[in-house]
Each structure stands twice: as C-alpha cells, then as structure tokens.
N, C-alpha and C positions, 0 to 999 in steps of 0.2 A: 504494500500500500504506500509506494515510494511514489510521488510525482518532480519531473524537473523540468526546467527551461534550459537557457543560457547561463541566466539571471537570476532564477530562484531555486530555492528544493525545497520541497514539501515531506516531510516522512514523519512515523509515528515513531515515537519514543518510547526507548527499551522499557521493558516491563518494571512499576514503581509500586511501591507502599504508597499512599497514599491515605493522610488522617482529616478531617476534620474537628480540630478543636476550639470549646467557648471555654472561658474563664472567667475571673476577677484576677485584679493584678498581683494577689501571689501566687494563684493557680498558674497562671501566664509565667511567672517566673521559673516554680518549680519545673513545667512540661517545658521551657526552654532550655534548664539545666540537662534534664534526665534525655531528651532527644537531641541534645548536643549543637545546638542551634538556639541563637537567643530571640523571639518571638519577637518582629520587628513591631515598633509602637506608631510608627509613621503611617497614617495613611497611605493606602497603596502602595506599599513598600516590601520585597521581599528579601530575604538577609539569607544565605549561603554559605556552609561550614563543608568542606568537603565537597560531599556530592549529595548531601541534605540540603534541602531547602524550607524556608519557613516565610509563607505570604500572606500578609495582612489580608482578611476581605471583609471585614467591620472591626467595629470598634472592641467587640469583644468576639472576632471567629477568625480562625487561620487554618490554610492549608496545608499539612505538613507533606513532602514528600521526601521520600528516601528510596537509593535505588532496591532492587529486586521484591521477592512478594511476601513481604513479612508486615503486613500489615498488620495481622492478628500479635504478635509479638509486640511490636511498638505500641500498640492498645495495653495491653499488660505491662509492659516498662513504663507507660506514663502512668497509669491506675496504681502500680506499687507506690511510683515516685509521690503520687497525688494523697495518698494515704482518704484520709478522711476530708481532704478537702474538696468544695464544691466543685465541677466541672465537668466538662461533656468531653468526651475522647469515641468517633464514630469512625471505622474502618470504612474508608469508601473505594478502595482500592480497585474492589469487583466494577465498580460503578463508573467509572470514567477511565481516558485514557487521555494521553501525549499528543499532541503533535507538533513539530519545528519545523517554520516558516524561515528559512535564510536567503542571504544574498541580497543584493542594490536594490529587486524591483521588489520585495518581499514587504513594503511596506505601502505598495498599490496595491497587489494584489490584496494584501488585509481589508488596505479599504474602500474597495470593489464589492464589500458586503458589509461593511463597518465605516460608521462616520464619526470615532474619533480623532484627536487631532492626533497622528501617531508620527507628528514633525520630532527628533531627538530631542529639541530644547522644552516642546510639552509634555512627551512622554520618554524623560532619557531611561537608559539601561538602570536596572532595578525596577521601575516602575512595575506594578501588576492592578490589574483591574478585573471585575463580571462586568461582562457588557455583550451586545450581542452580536454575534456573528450570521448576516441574513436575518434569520427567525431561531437560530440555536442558541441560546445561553452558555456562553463560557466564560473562562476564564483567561485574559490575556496577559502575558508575563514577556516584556522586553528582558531576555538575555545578556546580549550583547549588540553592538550598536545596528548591526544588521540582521539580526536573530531574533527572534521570538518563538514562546511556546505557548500553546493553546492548551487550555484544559476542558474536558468537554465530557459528555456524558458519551455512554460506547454507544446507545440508541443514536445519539445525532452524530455521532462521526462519520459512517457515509455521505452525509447530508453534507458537512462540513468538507469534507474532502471535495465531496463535489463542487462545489462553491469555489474552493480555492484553485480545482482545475479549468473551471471555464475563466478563472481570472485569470489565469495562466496562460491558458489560450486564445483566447479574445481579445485581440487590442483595443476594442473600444473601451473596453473595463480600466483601460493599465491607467495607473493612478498618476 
C-alpha cells in the first residue's frame, strides 16, 4: 500500500502501539515518566524520545505511540506506574494505522483534501493536529520539514489513501 510520484511517497507505517491517554497533571507526569517520553503540555505539540512519541490532542488527551504491537503491555506499565491515580490509559493500536506523506509536493497533495495552512512557518515540524482529511478524521503530525504522518482509523485508510493518490495524480489538485 506504497504510492509515489517524482515528488512524493505515500506509505503506511510499520506496525505501532498505539495508547490513548487522559489525565490531570500528575497523572500526565507519572505516564510521561513510566512511557519514557514527557507528555508535551503545548498545544498541538508532539515531543519524541527514541522512536516513542507523545502528541498533545487536548488539553487533557494524548496519543502515545511506540514502535511494534505491545500495546497491551504499555497499558499495564502505565496502570502499575499510575497506581491509584485517576486516569484513562485505552489501547487503540487495533484501531488505527500510519501513514507518511514525504517529499516537496507532499504538502499539496495534503491539501488537495485539507484546508489547513500547512505553510512550515504555521504548521512547523512538531506540530500535530485532528482535522480532517476529505470527510476522514485524522490525525496530522508534521515530522520533519517535508514529512508528515497521518493517523487514521484502519476503516478510513482506503479512503485516505485514495484521496492522496488522485492528489498524486491529478495536477489540477497539486497545491
């Protein structure tokens, strides 16, 4: 499920853990200690230890990922970590999947189905956001300055993939 251009590539990304957690801010502290990645506090902000990643998506929920499929584990190392403290720790791992947009034109193509300003100085690298791709809800995460990774649910991934191949191939779409 690899697409490319010249200019872009499109492909899904290796198989992750994937959490979603809510907290209060010692909850947030301890599941940033015990997942080894400190829970970024900035709006739309994602923070990066390794090959962990940790993205703001409100004021109290964030996406954890980590490579391969140990989601159920990471559930349980934050639960020990969390003891008796309040907080939500949901494996969603099964539930969504990857995909990375690279390359010059990879930031038309995005917004050939997406009308944010995805110019580097409004949305530089770190940035993450839900917003929607076409009619799919996702998840958009600036990587690196010509990179980005999409979070999406596995149900709309065809959907999305297709999306970004007619952007691909279409030049009246190219951004």
């Amino acid at each position: 499920m690899a697409r490319s251009s010249a200019s872009i590539a499109v492909a899904r990304t290796p198989m992750a853990a994937r959490l979603i957690v809510r907290g209060g801010d010692s909850a947030v502290a301890t599941m940033g200690e015990a997942f080894g990645v400190a829970l970024p506090r900035d709006a739309c902000r994602a923070r990066i230890a390794g090959e962990r990643a940790a993205l703001w998506l409100g004021p109290d929920e964030w996406l954890l990922i980590a490579p391969g499929s140990g989601g159920e584990e990471l559930v349980h190392e934050l639960t020990e970590a969390l003891g008796q403290e309040p907080a939500s720790v949901v494996d969603v791992s099964h539930r969504q999947l990857g995909i990375t947009v690279a390359g010059p034109e990879g930031v038309g193509a995005l917004n050939s189905f997406n009308a944010l300003d995805l110019a580097e100085s409004a949305f530089p690298v770190g940035m993450c956001t839900r917003t929607l791709f076409g009619k799919a809800e996702i998840v958009l995460w600036r990587t690196a300055r010509e990179a980005f990774r999409i979070e999406v649910w596995r149900s709309f991934a065809p959907y999305v993939m297709d999306c970004l191949e007619e952007a691909i191939t279409d030049p009246s779409l190219a951004g």
